[in-house]
N, C-alpha and C positions, 0 to 999 in steps of 0.2 A: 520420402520426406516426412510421411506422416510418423512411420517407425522413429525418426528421430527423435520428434515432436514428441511421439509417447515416452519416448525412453528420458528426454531432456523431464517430462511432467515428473514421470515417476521417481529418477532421482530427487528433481525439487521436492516433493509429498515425503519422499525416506528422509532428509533430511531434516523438516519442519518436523516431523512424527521423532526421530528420533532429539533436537532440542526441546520439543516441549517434554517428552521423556526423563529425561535429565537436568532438564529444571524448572522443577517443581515445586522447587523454594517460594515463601513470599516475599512480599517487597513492598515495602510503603511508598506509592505516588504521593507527593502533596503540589498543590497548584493553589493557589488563593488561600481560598478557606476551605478548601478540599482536600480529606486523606482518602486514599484507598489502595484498601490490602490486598492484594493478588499475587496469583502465579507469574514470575518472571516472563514464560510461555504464551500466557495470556496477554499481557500485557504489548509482549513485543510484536505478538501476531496483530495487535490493536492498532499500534500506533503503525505496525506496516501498511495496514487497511486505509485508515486514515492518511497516510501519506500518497498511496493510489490516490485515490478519491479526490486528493487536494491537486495533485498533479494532473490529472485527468481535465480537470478545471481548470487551471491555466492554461493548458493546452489546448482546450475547449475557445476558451477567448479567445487566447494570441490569434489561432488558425481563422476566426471570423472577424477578428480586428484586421489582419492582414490581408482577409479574402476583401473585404471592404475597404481599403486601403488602396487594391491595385485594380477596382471595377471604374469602367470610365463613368463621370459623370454620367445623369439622365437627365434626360431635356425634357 
């Protein structure tokens, strides 16, 4: 199982290394009153990070709203 597990990392890693490779372009974010110029690569490994993160924390709730949800009363 573990050889999987490396082999499943390894291609993810070949992957990510070879889009940030190949785009290397930049690109203008704007959000508000915010520009910013960056790598395509960058960018998208950003907002991949951030979306973990965010999900991570809902996930994080739900699971304790829910554990709290089905505890019986305490007296």
């Amino acid at each position: 199982m573990r050889i999987l597990q490396a082999v499943l990392l390894l291609g993810f890693l070949t992957m990510v290394s070879v889009f940030a490779v190949q785009n290397r372009g930049e690109v203008t974010l704007s959000f508000l009153s915010w520009n910013l110029a960056a790598p395509v690569a960058l960018l998208t490994i950003s907002v991949y990070i951030l979306g973990m993160l965010s999900g991570w924390t809902v996930v994080s709730l739900m699971t304790s709203s829910f554990r709290r949800a089905i505890q019986p009363p305490r007296s």
